[in-house]
ZAMARGU-4260 file (C-alpha; in steps of 0.2 Angstrom, whole numbers, plus 5000, padded with zeros to 4 digits):
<rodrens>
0) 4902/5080/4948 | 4921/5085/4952 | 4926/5100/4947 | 4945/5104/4948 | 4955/5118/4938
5) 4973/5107/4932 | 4987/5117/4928 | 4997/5115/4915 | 5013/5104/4913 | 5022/5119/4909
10) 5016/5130/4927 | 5023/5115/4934 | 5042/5118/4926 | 5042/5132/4930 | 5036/5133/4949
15) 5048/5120/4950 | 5062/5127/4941 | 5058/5143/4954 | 5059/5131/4969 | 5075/5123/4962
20) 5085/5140/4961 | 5081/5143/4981 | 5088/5125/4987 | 5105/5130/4991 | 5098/5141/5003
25) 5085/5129/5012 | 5086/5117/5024 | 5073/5104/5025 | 5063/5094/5037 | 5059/5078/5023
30) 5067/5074/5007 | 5058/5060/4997 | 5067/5054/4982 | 5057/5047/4968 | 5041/5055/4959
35) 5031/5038/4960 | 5016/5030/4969 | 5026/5029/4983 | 5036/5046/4982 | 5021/5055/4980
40) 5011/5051/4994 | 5027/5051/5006 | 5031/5069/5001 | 5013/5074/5002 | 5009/5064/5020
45) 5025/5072/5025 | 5021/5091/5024 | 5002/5085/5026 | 5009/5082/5047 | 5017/5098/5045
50) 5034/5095/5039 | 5046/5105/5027 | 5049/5094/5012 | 5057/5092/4998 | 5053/5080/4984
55) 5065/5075/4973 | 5064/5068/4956 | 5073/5063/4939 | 5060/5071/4928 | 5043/5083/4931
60) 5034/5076/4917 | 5034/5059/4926 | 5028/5063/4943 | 5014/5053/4947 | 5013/5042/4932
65) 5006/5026/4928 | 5023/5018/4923 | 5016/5001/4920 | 4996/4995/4921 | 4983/5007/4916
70) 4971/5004/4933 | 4970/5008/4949 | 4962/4993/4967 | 4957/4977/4964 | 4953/4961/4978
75) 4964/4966/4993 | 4973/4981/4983 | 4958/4989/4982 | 4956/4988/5002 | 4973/4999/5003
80) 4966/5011/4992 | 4952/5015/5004 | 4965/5015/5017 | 4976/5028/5010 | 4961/5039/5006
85) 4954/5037/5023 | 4971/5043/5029 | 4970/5059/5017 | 4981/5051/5003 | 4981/5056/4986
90) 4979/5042/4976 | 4960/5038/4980 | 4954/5053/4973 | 4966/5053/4959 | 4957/5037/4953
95) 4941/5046/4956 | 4948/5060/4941 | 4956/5049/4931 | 4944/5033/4931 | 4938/5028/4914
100) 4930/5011/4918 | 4925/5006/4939 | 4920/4990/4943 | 4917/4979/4960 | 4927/4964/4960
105) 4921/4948/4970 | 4904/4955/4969 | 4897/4936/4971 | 4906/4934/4989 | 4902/4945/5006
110) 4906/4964/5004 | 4922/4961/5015 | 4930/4955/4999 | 4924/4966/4987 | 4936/4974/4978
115) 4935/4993/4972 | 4945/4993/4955 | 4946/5007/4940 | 4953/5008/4922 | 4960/5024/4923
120) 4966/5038/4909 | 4984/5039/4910 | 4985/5058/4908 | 4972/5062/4919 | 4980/5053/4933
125) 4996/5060/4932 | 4987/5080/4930 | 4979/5077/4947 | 4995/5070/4956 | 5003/5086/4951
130) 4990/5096/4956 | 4989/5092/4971 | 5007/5094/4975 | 5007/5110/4969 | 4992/5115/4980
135) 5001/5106/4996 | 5009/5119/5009 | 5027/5117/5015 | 5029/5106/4999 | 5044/5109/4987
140) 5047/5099/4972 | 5064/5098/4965 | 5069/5090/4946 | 5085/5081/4949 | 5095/5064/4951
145) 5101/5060/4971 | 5120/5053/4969 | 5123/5047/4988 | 5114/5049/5004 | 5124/5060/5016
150) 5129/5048/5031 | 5137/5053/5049 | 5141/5046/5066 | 5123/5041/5074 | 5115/5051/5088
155) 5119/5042/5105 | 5105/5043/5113 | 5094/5033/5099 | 5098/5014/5092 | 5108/5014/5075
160) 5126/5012/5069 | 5123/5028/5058 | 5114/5044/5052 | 5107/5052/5038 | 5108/5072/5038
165) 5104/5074/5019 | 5107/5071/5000 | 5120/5076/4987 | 5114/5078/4970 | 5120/5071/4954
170) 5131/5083/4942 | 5137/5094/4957 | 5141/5095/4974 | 5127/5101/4979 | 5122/5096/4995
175) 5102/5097/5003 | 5101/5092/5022 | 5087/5086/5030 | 5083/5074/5048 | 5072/5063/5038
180) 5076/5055/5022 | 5063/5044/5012 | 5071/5032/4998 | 5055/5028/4986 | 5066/5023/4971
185) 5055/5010/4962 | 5063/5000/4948 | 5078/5013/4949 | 5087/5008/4960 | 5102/5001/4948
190) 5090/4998/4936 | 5094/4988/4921 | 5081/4985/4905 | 5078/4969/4897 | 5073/4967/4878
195) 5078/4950/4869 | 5097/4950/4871 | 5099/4967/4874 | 5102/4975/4892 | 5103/4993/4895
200) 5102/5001/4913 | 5088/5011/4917 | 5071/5009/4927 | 5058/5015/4913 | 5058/5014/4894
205) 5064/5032/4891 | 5071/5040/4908 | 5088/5039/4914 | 5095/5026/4925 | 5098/5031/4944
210) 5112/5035/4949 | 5124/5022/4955 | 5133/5031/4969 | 5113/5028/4978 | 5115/5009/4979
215) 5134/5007/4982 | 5129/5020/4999 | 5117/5006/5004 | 5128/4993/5003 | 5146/4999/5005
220) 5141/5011/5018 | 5128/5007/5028 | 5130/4988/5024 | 5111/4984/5020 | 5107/4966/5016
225) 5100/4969/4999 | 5094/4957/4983 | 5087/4959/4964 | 5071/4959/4957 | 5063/4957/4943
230) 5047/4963/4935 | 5042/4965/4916 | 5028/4976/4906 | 5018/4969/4890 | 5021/4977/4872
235) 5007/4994/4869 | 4994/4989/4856 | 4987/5002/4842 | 4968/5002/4847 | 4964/5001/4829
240) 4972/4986/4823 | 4962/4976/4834 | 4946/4966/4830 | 4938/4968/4847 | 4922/4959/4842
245) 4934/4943/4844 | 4935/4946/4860 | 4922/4945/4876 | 4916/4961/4881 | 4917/4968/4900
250) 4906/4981/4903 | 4909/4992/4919 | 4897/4994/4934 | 4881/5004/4928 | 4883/5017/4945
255) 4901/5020/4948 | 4907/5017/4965 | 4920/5032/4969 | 4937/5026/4979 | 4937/5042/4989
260) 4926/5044/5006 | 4925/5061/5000 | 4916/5058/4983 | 4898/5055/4980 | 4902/5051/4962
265) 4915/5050/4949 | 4922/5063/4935 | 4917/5050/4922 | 4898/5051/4918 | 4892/5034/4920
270) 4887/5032/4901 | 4906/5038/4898 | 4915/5024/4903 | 4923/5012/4892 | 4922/4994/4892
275) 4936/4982/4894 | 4939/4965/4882 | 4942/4948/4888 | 4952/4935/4876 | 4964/4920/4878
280) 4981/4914/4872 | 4982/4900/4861 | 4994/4885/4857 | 5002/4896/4844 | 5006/4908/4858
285) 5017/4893/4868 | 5027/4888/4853 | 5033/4908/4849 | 5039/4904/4867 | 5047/4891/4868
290) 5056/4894/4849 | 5061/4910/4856 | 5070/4907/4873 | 5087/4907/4865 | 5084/4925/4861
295) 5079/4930/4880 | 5089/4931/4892 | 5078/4940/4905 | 5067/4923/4905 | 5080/4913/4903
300) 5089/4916/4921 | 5070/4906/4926 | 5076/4890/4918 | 5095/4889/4926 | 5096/4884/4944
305) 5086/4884/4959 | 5072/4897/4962 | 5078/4906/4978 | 5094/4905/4980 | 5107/4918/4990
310) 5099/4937/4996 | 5115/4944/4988 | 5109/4936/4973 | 5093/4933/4968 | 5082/4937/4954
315) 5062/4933/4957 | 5047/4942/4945 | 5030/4947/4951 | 5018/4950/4939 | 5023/4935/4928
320) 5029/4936/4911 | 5018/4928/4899 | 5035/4918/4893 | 5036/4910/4913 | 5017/4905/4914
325) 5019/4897/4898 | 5033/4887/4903 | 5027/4884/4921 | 5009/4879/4916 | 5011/4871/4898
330) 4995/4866/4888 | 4985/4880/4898 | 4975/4893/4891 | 4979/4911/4898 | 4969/4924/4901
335) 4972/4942/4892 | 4964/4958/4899 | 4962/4972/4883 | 4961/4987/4892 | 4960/5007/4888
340) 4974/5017/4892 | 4964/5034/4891 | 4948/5041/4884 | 4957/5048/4869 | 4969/5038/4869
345) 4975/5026/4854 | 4983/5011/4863 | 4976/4998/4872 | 4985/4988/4888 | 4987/4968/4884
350) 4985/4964/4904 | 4994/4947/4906 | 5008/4947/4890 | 5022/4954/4900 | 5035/4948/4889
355) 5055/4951/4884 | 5058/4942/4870 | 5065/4952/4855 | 5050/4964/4846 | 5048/4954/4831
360) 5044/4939/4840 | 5032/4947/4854 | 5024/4952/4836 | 5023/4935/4829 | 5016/4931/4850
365) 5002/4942/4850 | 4994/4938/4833 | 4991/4921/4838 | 4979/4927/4848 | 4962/4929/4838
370) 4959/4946/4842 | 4976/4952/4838 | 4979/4944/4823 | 4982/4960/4812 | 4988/4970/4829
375) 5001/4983/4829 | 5014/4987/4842 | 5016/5004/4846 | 5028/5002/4861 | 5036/4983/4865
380) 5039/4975/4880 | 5054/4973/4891 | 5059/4967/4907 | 5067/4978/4922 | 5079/4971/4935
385) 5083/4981/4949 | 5091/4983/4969 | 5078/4982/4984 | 5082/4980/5002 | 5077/4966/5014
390) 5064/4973/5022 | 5068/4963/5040 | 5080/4978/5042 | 5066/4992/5045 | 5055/4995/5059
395) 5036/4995/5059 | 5040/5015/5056 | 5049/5010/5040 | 5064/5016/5047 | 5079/5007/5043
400) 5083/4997/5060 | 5101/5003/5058 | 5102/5018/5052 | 5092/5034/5060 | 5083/5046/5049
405) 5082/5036/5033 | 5066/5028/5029 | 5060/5015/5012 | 5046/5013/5004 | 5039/5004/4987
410) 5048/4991/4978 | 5065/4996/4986 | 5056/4985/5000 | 5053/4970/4989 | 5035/4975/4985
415) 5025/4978/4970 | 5009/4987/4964 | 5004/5004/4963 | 4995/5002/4979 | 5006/4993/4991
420) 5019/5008/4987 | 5009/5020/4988 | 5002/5014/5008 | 5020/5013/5011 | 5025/5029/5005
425) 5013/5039/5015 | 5014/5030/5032 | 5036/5032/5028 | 5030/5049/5023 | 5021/5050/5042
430) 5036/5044/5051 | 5049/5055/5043 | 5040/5071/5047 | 5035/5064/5065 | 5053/5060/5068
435) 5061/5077/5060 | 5047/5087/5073 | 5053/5077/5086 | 5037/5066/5088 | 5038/5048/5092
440) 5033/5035/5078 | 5016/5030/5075 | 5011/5011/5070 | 4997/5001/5062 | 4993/4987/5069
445) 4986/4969/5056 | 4969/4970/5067 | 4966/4988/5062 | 4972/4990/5043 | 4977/4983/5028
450) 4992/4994/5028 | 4996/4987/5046 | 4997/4969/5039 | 5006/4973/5024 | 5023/4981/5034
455) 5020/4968/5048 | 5021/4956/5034 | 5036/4963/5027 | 5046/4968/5042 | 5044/4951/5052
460) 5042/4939/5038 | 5053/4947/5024 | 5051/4943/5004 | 5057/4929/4996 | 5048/4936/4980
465) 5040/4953/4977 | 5023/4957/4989 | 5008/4959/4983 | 4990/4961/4997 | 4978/4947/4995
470) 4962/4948/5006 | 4968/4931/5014 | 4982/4940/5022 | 4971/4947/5031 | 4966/4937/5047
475) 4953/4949/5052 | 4945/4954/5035 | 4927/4956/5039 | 4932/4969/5054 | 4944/4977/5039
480) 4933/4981/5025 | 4933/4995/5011 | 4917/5001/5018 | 4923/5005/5035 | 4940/5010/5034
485) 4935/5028/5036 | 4931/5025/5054 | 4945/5015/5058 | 4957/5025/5050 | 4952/5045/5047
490) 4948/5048/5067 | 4967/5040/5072 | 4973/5049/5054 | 4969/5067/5063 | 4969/5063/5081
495) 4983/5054/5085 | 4995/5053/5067 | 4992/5071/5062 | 4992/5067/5043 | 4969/5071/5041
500) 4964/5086/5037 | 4949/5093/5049 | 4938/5093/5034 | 4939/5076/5032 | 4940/5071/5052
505) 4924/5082/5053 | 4914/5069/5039 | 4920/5056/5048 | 4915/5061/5067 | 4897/5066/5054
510) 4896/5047/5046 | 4902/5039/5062 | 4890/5050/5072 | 4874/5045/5061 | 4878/5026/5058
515) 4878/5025/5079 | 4862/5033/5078 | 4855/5024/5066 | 4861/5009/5074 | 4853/5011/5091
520) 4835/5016/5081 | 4838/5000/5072 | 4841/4990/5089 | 4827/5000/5096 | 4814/4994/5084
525) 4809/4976/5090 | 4793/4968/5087 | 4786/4949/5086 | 4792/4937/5074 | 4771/4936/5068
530) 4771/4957/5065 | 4788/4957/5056 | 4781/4943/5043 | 4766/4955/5042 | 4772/4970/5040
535) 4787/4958/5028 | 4777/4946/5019 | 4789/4943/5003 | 4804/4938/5017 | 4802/4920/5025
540) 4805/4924/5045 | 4805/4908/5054 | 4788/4906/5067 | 4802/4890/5077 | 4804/4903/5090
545) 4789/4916/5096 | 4803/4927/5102 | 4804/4946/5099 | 4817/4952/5084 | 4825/4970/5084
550) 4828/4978/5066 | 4846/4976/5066 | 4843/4955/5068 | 4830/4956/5054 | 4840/4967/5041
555) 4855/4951/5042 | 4841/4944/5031 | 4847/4940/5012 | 4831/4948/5007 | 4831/4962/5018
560) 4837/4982/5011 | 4838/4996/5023 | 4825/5003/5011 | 4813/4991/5013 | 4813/4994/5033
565) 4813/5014/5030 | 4799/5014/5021 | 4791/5003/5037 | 4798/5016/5048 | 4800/5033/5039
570) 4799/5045/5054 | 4813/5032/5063 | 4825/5027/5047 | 4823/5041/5032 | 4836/5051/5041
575) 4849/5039/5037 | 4844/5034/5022 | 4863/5039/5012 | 4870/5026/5024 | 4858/5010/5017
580) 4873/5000/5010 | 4884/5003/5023 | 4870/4998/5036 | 4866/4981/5030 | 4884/4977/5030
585) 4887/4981/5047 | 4869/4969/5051 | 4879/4955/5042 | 4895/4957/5047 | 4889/4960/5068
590) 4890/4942/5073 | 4908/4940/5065 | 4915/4955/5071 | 4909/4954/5088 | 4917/4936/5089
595) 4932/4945/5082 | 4933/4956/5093 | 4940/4947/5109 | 4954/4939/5098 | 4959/4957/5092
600) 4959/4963/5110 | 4971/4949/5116 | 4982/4952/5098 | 4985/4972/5101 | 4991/4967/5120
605) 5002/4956/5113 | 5009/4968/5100 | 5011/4983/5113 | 5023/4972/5123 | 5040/4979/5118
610) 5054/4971/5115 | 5070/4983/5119 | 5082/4985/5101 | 5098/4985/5110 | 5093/4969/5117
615) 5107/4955/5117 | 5098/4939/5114 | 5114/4927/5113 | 5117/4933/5132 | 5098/4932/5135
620) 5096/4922/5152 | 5079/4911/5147 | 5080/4895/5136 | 5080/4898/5120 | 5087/4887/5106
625) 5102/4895/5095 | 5093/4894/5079 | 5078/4905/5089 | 5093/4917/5097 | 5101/4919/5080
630) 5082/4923/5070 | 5078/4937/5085 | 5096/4943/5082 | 5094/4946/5062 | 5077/4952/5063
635) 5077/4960/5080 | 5056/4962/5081 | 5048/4978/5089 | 5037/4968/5099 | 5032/4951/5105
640) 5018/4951/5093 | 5032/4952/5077 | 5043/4941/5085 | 5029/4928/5084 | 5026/4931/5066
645) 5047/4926/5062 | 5049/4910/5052 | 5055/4897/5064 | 5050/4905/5080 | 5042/4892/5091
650) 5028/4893/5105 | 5042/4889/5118 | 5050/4903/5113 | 5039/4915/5113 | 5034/4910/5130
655) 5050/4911/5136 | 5052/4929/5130 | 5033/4933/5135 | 5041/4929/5153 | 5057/4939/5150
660) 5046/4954/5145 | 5034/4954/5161 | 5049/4951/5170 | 5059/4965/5167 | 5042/4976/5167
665) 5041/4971/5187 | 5060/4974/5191 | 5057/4991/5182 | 5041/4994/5192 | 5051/4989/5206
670) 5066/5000/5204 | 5055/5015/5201 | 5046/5013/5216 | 5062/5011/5228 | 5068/5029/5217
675) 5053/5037/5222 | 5055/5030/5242 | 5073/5037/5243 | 5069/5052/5236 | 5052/5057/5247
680) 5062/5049/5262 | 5076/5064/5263 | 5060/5076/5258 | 5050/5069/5274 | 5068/5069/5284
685) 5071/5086/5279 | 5052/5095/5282 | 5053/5088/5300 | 5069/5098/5303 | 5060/5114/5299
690) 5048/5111/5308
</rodrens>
């Protein structure tokens, strides 16, 4: 089982109080501000690469919180999870601690969709997050609101119009440099609350709004293109008051499956886990709607004008309000997920009745739904409106294009979930400390990572509602999946990013090592189509062919288990025997991936073609159209690769700049080569004079 020895909230006041009294004095490599998903993986990637940091946030209590759903992964979520886990991040084995309920969704398709998802225990999760920045060297964690970012002329030798040195905190003058800064602010980010009629600012039912000095320095200052966004939470539930024999019950999977590539098993005994209830709204449930939109205007902005309209201006919601489904799909029945927020815990999670509407009308909703008809609301509703960033603006690094030293990640990037902050958190995280050590930025590239297609996504294509990872984003996802992304991601991690530690690189070299092993043995092992159906009689191999068949061939077969071919060949397979599962996915998944893998080549050389950021594209001398010069100028793509990926870029285009590129690679080649003749020609000149 794990074993882990918390500490208690209150050692963690007090280191950080202890840390706090030493600021004035310090001067740091990182500063993150905000304590979410996001934050935290930031702060602890950042001094993971060996950076001085500084993590900043509103209240202790809240570091690493759960501030809206009670669960961790899911279909292409779950994917990131593995990610950030493979690249030593925190939140995989968080999940593994905290998890009350794992399941596999997507069990009924290939294992390249599966996805890893947990219920999880709210407190539990937020104990572990804490520990283990407490344990983290070179980690300070500071209680405290940021009030502006600390902005100067830009380094001349680097692209920007500015630079941030540092922070200045709210309720002072107190100021905290830094070369890196790493804005995770979440929903805070002029925040403002939403219940009914009623609008208060704030980011979270019961924390402070940010301050608003932060998002007029964005906007005023460094003159960021940025938008609104909305989001919503449903009402908590009193456990008690609900008749879950009403509803359809969701046991979890008998053998946990851990998120961590660390973990054999989870924290929660198998038999410990709790189950999860499925039930559905009724008609009842669209009339308390539709009688109540008078009284909400969160909603209400859904039903006046058009759905996108001006990025100065715009308001779109992710995870849907129960109020906006019933109104976009009348007459439908919606599903409600009743989920545990804890093992002791005596609330439950309605997963899918986010709503704003006043609290005596979200009562009068929910008991028309058959399990709920007697429920009681502990916590209600409410809606959150808040600033994010066009995310065009940043490079792949997460660097804002404009501005050196400052990075963004989470929903100040137009993204939602848990997961999608917390992979851009810890690849910013990455980038700020390689940038403050003077190191050049390290990328991800879509044929190598979930991560790498989710900033791809957002710096080339932008949001025009908040981001969420689906497996079809994905174009290589049976090369990308939650089985293998330790050995995609853990050897660069330590190798090249710096952000593994050795432990974890050395079980990877160890899993890689033995699956190549017991890969070849499998390759090795060919016999006759007639001996395999004898030493295989229950699995139908087809006597069309009398051609010889190696064990990697025969283990693609539906019926086929590594087992089953161990126990054929013990002296030859036992030894690998802890790697079964993953074996028989890489047998399956061989013919896709090696037919992949020519499509992946030819994608990486396009994205490694480099496209200068200084470039002037309305003087460029090829033909492009000024529509194309206008897109390459707002968006200004790192590579030819992004640049392909930009909404109305056209294949004319990029061949034209394809040319440009090799083009000026020659001339530089060129002018190189002639520096390197007139310099040896004196040299020559000059050694036959001493001669």
């Amino acid at each position: 089982m794990l074993t882990k020895k918390l500490p208690t909230l209150q050692s963690f006041q007090v280191l950080v109080s202890r840390y706090a009294s030493q600021l004035a004095h310090q001067q740091y490599d990182v500063i993150v501000v905000g304590g979410g998903h996001a934050g935290t993986e930031a702060a602890a990637a950042a001094a993971r690469v060996g950076a001085e940091t500084l993590l900043v946030s509103q209240k202790i209590q809240t570091i690493g919180a759960l501030s809206c759903n009670p669960s961790l992964g899911g279909i292409g979520k779950g994917q990131l999870v593995k990610e950030i886990d493979a690249l030593d991040g925190l939140c995989g084995r968080a999940g593994d601690w905290a998890g009350i309920h794992f399941s596999i969704l997507n069990r009924r398709k290939g294992p390249a969709v599966w996805g890893p998802r947990a219920q999880l225990d709210r407190q539990y999760y937020r104990e572990f997050i804490q520990s283990e920045l407490l344990s983290t060297p070179r980690l300070t964690v500071l209680e405290g609101s940021v009030e502006e970012l600390l902005v100067t002329e830009p380094k001349p030798d680097e692209p920007g119009q500015h630079r941030v040195t540092g922070i200045r905190l709210a309720n002072g003058s107190q100021l905290v440099s830094a070369s890196s800064v790493v804005l995770t602010t979440g929903t805070f980010l002029a925040g403002s609350l939403f219940v009914g009629q009623t609008t208060v600012p704030g980011g979270r039912v019961g924390d402070a709004p940010s301050s608003a000095g932060l998002s007029h320095t964005l906007k005023e200052r460094l003159r960021l293109r940025m938008g609104r966004l909305r989001t919503g939470t449903p009402p908590r539930i009193v456990k008690e008051s609900v008749d879950l024999s009403l509803a359809v019950l969701h046991p979890p999977d008998t053998n946990p499956t851990p998120f961590s590539f660390l973990n054999k098993q989870t924290r929660c005994k198998p038999e410990e886990q709790l189950p999860c209830h499925l039930t559905y709204t009724t008609p009842g449930v669209e009339k308390v709607v539709k009688e109540s939109l008078h009284l909400n205007c969160h909603i209400h902005q859904d039903t006046k004008g058009p759905r996108y309209a001006h990025m100065q201006s715009h308001t779109h919601a992710y995870c849907p309000s129960i109020e906006s489904r019933v109104l976009r799909f009348p007459g439908r029945q919606h599903q409600v997920w009743l989920e545990p927020e804890g093992l002791t815990s005596e609330l439950l999670y309605p997963q899918g009745l986010s709503m704003t509407m006043p609290p005596e009308m979200q009562l009068s909703l929910i008991r028309e739904i058959p399990p709920l008809q007697r429920a009681e609301i502990h916590t209600p509703g409410y809606g959150v409106q808040y600033d994010f960033v066009c995310p065009t603006q940043l490079s792949p690094a997460l660097q804002v294009k404009s501005t050196q030293g400052l990075f963004l990640a989470g929903q100040i990037n137009g993204t939602t979930g848990y997961e999608e902050a917390a992979a851009q958190g810890l690849w910013a995280g990455v980038n700020a400390a390689r940038r403050a050590l003077s190191m050049p930025p390290v990328t991800l590239s879509r044929t190598e990572s979930y991560i790498g297609v989710l900033i791809d996504d957002l710096v080339c294509r932008g949001v025009t509602e908040p981001y969420r990872m689906f497996t079809s984003r994905a174009e290589f996802r049976t090369a990308l999946r939650p089985d293998n992304a330790d050995l995609r991601l853990s050897l660069k991690g330590f190798e090249e990013v710096g952000c593994v530690s050795s432990e974890r690189y050395q079980e990877a070299l160890r899993v890689k090592n033995s699956l190549a092993d017991a890969l070849a043995a499998l390759q090795d092992l060919t016999l006759s189509r007639h001996n395999w159906r004898k030493m295989l009689p229950d699995v139908h191999i087809s006597d069309a062919k009398n051609s010889v068949l190696n064990g990697m061939a025969v283990l693609q077969y539906n019926q086929v288990s590594y087992e089953m071919l161990a126990s054929c060949f013990p002296e030859v397979l036992c030894p690998f025997v802890e790697f079964s599962q993953r074996l028989k996915i890489e047998a399956v998944y061989k013919p896709h991936c090696d037919l992949q893998k020519k499509e992946m080549d030819r994608i990486q050389k396009e994205e490694s073609m480099f496209l200068p950021q200084d470039i002037d594209y309305f003087s460029l001398p090829v033909s492009l159209s000024q529509e194309v010069r206008e897109i390459l100028d707002r968006f200004r793509p790192s590579t030819l690769g992004a640049a392909t990926r930009l909404q109305g870029m056209t294949p004319a285009a990029i061949v034209h700049l394809l040319k440009y590129v090799k083009q000026t690679k020659k001339r530089a080649q060129r002018n190189r080569s002639d520096q390197r003749e007139e310099i040896e020609e004196p040299c020559e000149r000059n050694a036959s004079l001493t001669q």
